[in-house]
C-alpha positions in Angstrom: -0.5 3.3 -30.5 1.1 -0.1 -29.0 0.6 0.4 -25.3 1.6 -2.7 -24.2 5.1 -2.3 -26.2 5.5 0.6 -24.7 5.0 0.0 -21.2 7.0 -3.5 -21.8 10.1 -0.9 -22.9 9.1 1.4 -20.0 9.1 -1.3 -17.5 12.3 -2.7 -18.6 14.0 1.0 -18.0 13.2 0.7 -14.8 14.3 -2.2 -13.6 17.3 -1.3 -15.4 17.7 1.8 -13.0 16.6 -0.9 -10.0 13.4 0.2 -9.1 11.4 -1.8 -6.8 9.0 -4.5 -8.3 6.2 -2.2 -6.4 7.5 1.0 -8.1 7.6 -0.6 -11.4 3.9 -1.8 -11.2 2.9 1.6 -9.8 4.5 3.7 -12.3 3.2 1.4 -15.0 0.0 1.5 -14.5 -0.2 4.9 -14.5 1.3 5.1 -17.7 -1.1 2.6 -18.9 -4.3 4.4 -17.8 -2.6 7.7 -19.2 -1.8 6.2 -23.0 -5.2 4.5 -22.9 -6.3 8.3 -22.7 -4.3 10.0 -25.1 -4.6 6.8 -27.8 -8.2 8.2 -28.9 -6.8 11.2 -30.0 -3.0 10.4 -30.9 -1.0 7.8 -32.0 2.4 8.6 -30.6 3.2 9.8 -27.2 5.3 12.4 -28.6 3.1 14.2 -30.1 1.0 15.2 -26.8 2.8 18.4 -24.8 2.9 19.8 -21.4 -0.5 21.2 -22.1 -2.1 17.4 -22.7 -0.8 16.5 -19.3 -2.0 19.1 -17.2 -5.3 18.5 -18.6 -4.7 14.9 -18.1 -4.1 15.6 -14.4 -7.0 18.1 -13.6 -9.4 15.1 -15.4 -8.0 12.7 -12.8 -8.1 15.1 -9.8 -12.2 16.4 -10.6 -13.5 12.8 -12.4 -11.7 10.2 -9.9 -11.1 12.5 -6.4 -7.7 11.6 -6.5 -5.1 12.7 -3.6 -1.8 14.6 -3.0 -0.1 11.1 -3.0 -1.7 9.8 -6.0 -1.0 12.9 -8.1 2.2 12.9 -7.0 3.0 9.3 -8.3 1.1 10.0 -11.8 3.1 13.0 -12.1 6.4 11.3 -12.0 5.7 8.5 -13.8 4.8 10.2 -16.6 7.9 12.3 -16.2 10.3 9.0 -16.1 8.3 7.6 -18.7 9.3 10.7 -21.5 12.6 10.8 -19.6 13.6 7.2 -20.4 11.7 6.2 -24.1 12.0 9.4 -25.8 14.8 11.4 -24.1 12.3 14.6 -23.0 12.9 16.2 -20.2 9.1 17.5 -19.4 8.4 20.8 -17.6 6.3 19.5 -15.2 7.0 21.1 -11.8 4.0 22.9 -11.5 1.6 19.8 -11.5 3.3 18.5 -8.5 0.8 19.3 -5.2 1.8 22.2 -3.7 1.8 21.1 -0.4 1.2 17.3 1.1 -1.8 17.6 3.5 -1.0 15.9 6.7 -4.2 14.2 8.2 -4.5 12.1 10.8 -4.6 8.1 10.3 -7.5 6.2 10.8 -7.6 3.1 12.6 -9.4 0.3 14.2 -10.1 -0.2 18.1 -8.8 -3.2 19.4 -12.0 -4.4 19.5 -13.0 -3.9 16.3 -10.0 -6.0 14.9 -11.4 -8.8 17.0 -14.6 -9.1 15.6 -13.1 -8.8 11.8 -11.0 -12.0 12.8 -13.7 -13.8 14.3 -16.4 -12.8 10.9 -13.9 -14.7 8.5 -14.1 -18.7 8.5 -11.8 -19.1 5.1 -8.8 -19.6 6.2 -7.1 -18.1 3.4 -8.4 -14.7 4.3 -8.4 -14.8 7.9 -4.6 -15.1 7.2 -4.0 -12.6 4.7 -6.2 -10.2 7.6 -4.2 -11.6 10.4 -1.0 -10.8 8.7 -2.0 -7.0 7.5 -2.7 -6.4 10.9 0.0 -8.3 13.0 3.1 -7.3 10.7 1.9 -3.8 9.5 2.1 -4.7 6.0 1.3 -2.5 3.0 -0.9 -4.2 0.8 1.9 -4.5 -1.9 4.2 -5.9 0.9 1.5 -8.5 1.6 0.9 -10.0 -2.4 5.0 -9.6 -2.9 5.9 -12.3 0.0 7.2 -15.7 -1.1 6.8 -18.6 0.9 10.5 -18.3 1.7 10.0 -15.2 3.4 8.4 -16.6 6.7 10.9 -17.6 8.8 9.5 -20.0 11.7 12.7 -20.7 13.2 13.3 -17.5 14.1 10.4 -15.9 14.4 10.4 -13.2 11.5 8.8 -12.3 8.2 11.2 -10.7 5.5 10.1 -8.1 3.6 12.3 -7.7 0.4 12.4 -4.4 -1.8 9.6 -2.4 0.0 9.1 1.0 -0.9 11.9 3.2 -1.5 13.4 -0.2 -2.5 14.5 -1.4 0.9 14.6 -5.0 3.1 13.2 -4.9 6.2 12.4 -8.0 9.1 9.4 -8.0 11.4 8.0 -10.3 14.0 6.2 -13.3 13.1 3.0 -13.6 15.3 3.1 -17.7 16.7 -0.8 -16.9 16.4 -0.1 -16.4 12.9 2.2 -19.0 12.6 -0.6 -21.4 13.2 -2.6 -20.0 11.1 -0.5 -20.0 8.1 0.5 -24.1 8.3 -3.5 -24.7 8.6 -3.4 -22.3 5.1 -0.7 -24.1 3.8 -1.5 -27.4 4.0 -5.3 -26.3 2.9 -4.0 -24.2 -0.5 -0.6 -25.5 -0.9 1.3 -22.5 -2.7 4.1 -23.2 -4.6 5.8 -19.8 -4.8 4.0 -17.0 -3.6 2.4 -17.4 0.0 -0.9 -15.9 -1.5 -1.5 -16.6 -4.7 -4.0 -16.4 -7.7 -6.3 -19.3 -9.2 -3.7 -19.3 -12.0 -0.7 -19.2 -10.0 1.4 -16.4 -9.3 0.8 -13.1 -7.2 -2.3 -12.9 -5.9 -4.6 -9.7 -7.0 -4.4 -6.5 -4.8 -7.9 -6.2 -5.9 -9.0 -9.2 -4.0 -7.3 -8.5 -1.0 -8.7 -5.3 -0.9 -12.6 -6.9 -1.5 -11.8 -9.5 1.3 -10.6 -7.0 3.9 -13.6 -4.9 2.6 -16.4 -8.1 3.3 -14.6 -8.3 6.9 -15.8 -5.0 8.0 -19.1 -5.5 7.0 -19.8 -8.7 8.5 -18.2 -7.5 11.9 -20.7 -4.3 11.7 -18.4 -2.1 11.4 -19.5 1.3 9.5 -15.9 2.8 9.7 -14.6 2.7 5.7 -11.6 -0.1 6.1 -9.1 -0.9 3.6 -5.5 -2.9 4.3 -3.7 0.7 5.2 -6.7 1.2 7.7 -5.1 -2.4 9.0 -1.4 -1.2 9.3 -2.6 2.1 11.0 -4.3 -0.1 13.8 -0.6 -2.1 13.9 1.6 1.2 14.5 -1.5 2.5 17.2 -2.0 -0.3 19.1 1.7 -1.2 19.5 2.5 2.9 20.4 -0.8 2.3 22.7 1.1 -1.0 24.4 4.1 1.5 24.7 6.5 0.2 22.2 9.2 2.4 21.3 8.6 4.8 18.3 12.1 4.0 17.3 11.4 0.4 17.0 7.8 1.4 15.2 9.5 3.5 12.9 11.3 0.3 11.6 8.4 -1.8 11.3 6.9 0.0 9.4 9.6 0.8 7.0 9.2 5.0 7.5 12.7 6.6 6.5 12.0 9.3 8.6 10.5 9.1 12.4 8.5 12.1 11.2 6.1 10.0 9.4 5.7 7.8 12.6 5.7 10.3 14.7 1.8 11.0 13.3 0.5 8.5 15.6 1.6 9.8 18.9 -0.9 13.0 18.1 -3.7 10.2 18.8 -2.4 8.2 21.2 -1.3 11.0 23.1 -5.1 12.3 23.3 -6.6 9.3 23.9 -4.3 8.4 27.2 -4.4 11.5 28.5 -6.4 12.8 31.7 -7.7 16.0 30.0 -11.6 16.5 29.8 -13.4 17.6 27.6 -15.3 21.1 28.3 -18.5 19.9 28.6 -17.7 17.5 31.0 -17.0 20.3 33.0 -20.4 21.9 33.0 
């Protein structure tokens, strides 16, 4: 089985069909883990069924722990990937999650953000943690800006074919800003604003290691990851009492539903209720 000629056809579908450079790596790579699979046993795609992918899935779901989310997205890769090499419209409803469970986010205090800032001397990394925090990137968003994107005379960062393939602005911190030219003239990137050793995007991997190292160093036993970084944004700013409206477009959420998830803890925290015991 060629995997990489396959996923180099697959690929190419998509951005055919316009899918977003972060949809594209997504959907591929979960195409790739899945062929890697079925290539001990098979040697064309074709010849696995239904059957192959539901075992597939429960595999991923008791060996890895994976989520709703991350089900979901294997799910419909695989069912785009039949769709668009092979014509084969896969009966694959029932593998979707039932139901999405709705949790609430976990975040960083204020504090705690502090002391992640102040643990990092590279530059380089106190920047790519400043600007997870202070924009409420996603970690794709993050290794997808160019250079071009941060716009000092106005103030704003552009963030081009997020997910569900829209552009969105947001505001550029001047702490940031000052930040970034003491990167810049330190790493000098030519394309990307964080790139790799060889050039190009830099690894999400990395970024994820580097956030990871922060948390330790400032003490912090909380499990922190870049999302845990763009929770903090939305609460802190909702906590400030920025408009939900103008939150919602931040961080890129179609719906004010999904934003609408951090009021349930900022709504507790400012309130004036006791607990119970308190009452004894």
């Amino acid at each position: 089985m060629d995997i990489d000629n396959l996923i180099n056809k697959f690929e190419q579908s998509l951005k055919l069909q316009r899918y977003s450079p972060n949809s594209i790596r997504n959907y591929s790579s979960a195409v790739r883990s899945f062929l890697q699979i079925a290539s001990q046993k098979f040697n064309d795609p074709r010849q696995l069924n239904e059957e192959s992918l539901e075992k597939y899935i429960s595999w991923k779901i008791n060996k890895h722990r994976i989520g709703h989310s991350h089900q979901r997205m294997i799910v419909a890769s695989l069912d785009k990937f039949y769709q668009l090499l092979y014509g084969i419209e896969l009966k694959v409803k029932h593998l979707y999650p039932a139901r999405k469970v709705h949790s609430l986010p976990h975040y960083l205090t204020v504090d705690e953000v502090k002391k992640m800032l102040q643990s990092v001397s590279n530059i380089k990394h106190k920047s790519i943690l400043m600007l997870l925090y202070s924009a409420g990137l996603r970690l794709s968003e993050l290794i997808d800006l160019r250079i071009s994107d941060i716009n000092s005379k106005d103030m704003l960062i552009y963030i081009r074919k997020a997910k569900g393939n829209k552009d969105r602005v947001v505001m550029l911190s001047p702490k940031l800003l000052n930040t970034l030219r003491k990167y810049f003239l330190e790493y000098k990137p030519l394309d990307y604003l964080f790139e790799g050793q060889q050039g190009g995007a830099y690894c999400a991997k990395s970024v994820q290691n580097i956030v990871k190292q922060a948390a330790t160093k400032a003490r912090i036993k909380k499990k922190v990851t870049p999302h845990i970084l763009r929770h903090s944004f939305a609460t802190h700013l909702l906590e400030n009492g920025t408009d939900i409206r103008y939150i919602q477009q931040l961080l890129g959420h179609s719906s004010i539903k999904t934003t609408e998830i951090y009021t349930h803890i900022t709504d507790i925290s400012k309130s004036k209720i006791k607990s119970p015991l308190d009452l004894l």
